[in-house]
Every structure is written in structure tokens, then in C-alpha cells.
N, C-alpha and C positions, 0 to 999 in steps of 0.2 A: 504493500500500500504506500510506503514513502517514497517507493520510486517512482510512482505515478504521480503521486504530487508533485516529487521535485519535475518530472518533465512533463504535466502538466496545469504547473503553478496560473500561470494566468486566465487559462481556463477555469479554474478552482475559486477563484478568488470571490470570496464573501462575507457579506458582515459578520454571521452565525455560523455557528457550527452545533448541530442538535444530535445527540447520542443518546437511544436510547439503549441499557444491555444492563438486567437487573431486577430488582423485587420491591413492591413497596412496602409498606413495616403495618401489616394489619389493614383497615381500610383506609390509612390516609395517605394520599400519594407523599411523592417526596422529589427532591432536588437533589444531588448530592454534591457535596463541597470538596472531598478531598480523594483519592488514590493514593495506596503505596506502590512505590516500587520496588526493584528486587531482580534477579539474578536467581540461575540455578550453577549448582556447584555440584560434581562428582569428585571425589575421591576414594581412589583407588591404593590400597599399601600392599606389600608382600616382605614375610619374614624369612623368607628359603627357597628356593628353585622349585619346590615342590611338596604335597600332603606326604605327611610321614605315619606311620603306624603309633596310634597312642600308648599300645602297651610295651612300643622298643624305645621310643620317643617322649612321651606327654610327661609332662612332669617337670625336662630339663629343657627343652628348647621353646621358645615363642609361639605363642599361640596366637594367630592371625585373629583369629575372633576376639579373644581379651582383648588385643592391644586398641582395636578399632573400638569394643568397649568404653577401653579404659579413655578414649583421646576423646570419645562422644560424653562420657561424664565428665571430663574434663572441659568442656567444651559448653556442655544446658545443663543445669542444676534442676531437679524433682518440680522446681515451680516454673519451669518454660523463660527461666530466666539466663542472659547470655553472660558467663562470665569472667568475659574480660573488659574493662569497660572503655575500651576503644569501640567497641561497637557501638554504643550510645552517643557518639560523638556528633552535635548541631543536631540531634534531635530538637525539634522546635516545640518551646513552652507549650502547653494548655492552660487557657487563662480562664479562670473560673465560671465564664459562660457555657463556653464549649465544653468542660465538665458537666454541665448540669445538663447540656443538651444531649451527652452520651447516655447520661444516668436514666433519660426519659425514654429514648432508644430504646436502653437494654432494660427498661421496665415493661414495655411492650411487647419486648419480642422473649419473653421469659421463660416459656414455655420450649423455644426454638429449641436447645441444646435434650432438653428433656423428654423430649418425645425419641430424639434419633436415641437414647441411650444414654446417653452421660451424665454420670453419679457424680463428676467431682470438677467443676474450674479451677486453675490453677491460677487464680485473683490473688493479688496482694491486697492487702486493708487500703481502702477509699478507693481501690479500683473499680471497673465494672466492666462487663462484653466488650460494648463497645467502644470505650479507650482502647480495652486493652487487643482488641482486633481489628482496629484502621488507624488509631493513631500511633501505635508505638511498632518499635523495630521487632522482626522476630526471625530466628534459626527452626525451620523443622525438617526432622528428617521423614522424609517420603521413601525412600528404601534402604533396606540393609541387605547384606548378603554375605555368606560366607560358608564354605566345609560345603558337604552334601547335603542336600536337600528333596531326594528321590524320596520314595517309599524303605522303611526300614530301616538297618543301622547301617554305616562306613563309618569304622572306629579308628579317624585318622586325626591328625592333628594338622586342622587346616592354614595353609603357608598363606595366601592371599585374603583380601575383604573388602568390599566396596560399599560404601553408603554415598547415598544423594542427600543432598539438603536443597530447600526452598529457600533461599535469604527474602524475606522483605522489609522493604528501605521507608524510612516515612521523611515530610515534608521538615527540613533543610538539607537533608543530605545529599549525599553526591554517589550514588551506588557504586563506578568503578572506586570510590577510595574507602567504600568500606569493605568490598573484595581487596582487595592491598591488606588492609588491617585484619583478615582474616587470612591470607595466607602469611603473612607475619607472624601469628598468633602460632597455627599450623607446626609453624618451623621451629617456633621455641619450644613445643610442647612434643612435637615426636620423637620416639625416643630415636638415637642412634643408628640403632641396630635394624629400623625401619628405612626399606627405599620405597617412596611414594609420587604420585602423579595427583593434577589437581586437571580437573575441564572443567572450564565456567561457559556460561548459554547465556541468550533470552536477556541480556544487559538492558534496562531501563529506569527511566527515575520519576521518582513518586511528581504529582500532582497537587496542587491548591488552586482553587478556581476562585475568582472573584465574584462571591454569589449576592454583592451587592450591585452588580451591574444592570443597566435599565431590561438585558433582554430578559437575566434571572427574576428579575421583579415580575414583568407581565409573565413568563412561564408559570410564577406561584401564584398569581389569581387566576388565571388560564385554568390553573389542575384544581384550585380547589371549586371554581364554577364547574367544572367538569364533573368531581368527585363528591362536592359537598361537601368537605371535609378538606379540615385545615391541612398546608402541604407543610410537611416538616422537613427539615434540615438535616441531609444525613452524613453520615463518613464510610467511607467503602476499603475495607479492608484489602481486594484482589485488587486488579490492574487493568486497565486497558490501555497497551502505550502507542494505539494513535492518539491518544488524546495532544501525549505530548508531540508528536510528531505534527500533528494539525498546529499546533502553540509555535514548534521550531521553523517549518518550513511558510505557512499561511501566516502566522503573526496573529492568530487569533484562538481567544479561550473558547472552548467547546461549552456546551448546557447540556446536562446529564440527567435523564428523565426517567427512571423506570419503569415498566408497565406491569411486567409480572407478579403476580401474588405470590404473598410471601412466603406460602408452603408449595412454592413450586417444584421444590428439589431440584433444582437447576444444577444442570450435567449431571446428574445423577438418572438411576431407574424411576421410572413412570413420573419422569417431568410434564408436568401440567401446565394448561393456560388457562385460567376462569374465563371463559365467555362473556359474563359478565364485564369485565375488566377488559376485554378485548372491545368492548363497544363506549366504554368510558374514554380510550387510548384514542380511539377513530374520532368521539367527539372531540378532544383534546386537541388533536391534529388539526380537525376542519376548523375549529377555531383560533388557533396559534397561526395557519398557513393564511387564512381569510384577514387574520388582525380583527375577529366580532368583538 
């Protein structure tokens, strides 16, 4: 998509930019003010040329899977916290409105984590969801691997390990320099005796929209004639990095609209559209596009 922009930038050229890609929080639509950004990271270590037998071996030589353990505790502490605190670096203040509007977020959508399953947040005291899942930095690992993994036992002691990580970045940072301060980090922390590879992907940086601008103003009485209901002010935890790319190459901030409800299971099995809400999104349209 950027290369279509960049060749054809004049053709493109507009006052607005409207996105819609998203959920709204119960029945009231929403705006949203912010994106993180973020990077994927693979790392890959290996302690030996190859798996050795645990009962000639285990015990005295390096075990691929601890070690990748031990550099992943070393790494996220029990509460999803990262720690070493170059990570945190120009994270940008939350100033006590934007707390209070996370706090009302995450009173509505309360229900959300509890339905899919999960007994336990990993909140620090005065947090809440959604601070703590659009506005702050986070490390999660999305895959591990290591040893056998077929059906039954291989009783070897596995030489190689790989995990992926998701980094996301939030508004002041700079994501290539908090990739640097992670493989920095990496280097001090493995031990010697480990030779390891790092691939990073998917480089982009987080998002702040100016949701006091005239078009964000008529979008929020737009939705709430539309919906009846007050439009509220959200922060979006994922990414979408045209947004920035629209910002870099057009020169212009995007308006971020969700239409989806918000038990849509988005990307996930049996993602749904309420019908209803499909025909609230059409009025929406036909009035936003006409200017009624």
C-alpha cells in the first residue's frame, strides 16, 4: 500500500483520511485516538551441534530449553512486566483524564476477558485493561519451541530453541530504538556458552491522532445521530501502520471509526457482524459523505 501512495501521491491527495477496522465498546460507537506500534522479533539459540541422549548427557551439559527459559524469565516477570527499564524509555505521561477515560472503557467492556476464560489480569494497583492494553509498552511471546514435540517420548536433551515475541511500542517512542535496547539487553544477558540469531519483521511506530480536529468533531455527532448514543473516546491496543504511512507520505491524520460489535471475535472463529450495526455504519456513511 505505501508504494502506491508514494507513486501515486497526487492522485491520493485529500483532506481526510477515514478508517474504519474495529469494535465499538457495547452500544456506543467510538472514535479512536491512539495505536501502538511494534515489531516482531524471532530468536533462535543453540547449545551443541546437536540432541544428545539424557541418560548419557542430561544433567552435565546445557539444556537448550532451560536456557531459552531461563533468558525468557529473565526477560517478563509473573506480572507481564519488562524488566529492564530501557524498555520504558519516552513512554508518554497519562494525564489524569485519559486515566479516567481508560477506567470507563475497561468498566464496560468487563465482562470481555471473562467470558473467553481468564481467571486472572496481570494489573498493577490503579491500573486497568485498558491502560494497560493501548497505552503502555508490552513483550509477549506468541511461540516457543524446543526438543521433540511428536507423539510420545524422545529422551534427548534438546541442543537448539526458538521463541517469537510480539514487541508493542506506544506513543513517544521510536520502535527501531527500542529493538536496539532489546538486542542490547539480549547480549548482556546470554550466557557465553550460547550462539544465537535474532530476525526482526513488521517494523512500525505507534500512532496519536488529533481527535480535537474539526473533521473528529463532526465524525462524533455524525455517530452519535446515527447510534443514539454518546460516541466515546477510545485507545486501540493493535496497529494499523497505514495509518502512519497515510501521516508520512499524504501529510494527513487519518479518522478511525469502528463499526463492529464488540463481541465480534475479530480474527478469530465464528466472527460476526450484527446486522443491526451494519445498517447504523450505512447511515453513518450516507451522512458523513452527504455532510446532513
Amino acid at each position: 500500500m505505501a508504494s502506491l501512495l508514494e507513486r501515486y501521491k497526487s492522485e491520493c491527495a485529500t483532506d481526510y483520511v477515514i478508517i474504519s477496522d474495529g469494535q465499538i465498546i457495547g452500544n456506543n460507537p467510538v472514535i479512536e485516538s491512539t495505536l501502538r506500534g511494534g515489531f516482531n522479533v524471532r530468536i533462535t539459540l543453540q547449545t551443541a551441534k546437536q540432541d544428545m541422549h539424557s541418560g548419557t548427557f542430561g544433567g552435565a551439559i546445557p539444556n537448550a530449553a532451560s536456557v531459552m527459559a531461563d533468558f525468557l524469565g529473565g526477560l517478563i516477570d509473573a506480572g507481564n512486566n519488562i524488566k529492564y527499564s530501557q524498555f520504558y524509555k519516552d513512554v508518554d505521561e497519562v494525564d489524569v483524564a485519559t486515566m479516567k477515560s481508560t477506567a470507563v472503557l475497561s468498566s464496560l467492556t468487563v465482562n470481555k476477558t471473562e467470558s473467553l476464560g481468564v481467571r486472572h489480569l496481570t494489573l498493577r494497583s490503579g491500573e486497568n485493561f485498558y491502560y494497560r492494553t493501548c497505552l503502555r509498552p508490552t513483550i509477549q511471546i506468541t511461540s516457543l519451541n524446543s526438543g521433540y514435540v511428536g507423539s510420545g517420548f524422545l529422551n534427548s536433551v534438546p541442543s537448539t530453541a526458538e521463541v517469537r515475541l510480539n514487541i508493542r511500542t506506544v506513543s513517544s517512542q521510536k520502535s527501531a530504538e527500542v529493538y536496539r535496547s532489546l538486542v542490547e539487553f539480549i547480549r548482556k544477558i546470554m550466557p557465553s556458552f550460547v550462539d544465537y540469531e535474532i530476525e526482526v519483521s513488521g517494523m512500525h511506530e505507534p500512532i496519536k491522532l488529533d481527535i480535537n480536529s474539526p473533521m473528529h468533531v463532526l465524525v462524533g455527532e455524525y455517530l452519535e445521530k446515527s447510534y443514539g448514543e454518546e460516541a466515546l473516546i477510545s485507545f486501540v491496543g493493535g496497529a494499523i501502520p497505514f495509518v502512519g504511512e497515510v501521516k508520512r507520505i499524504l501529510g494527513k491524520d487519518s479518522v478511525l471509526v469502528p463499526f463492529a460489535n464488540s463481541d465480534c471475535n475479530m480474527h478469530g472463529p465464528e466472527e460476526n457482524f450484527s446486522i443491526d450495526l451494519v445498517y447504523k455504519a450505512l447511515t453513518f456513511s450516507d451522512m458523513l459523505l452527504a455532510k446532513r
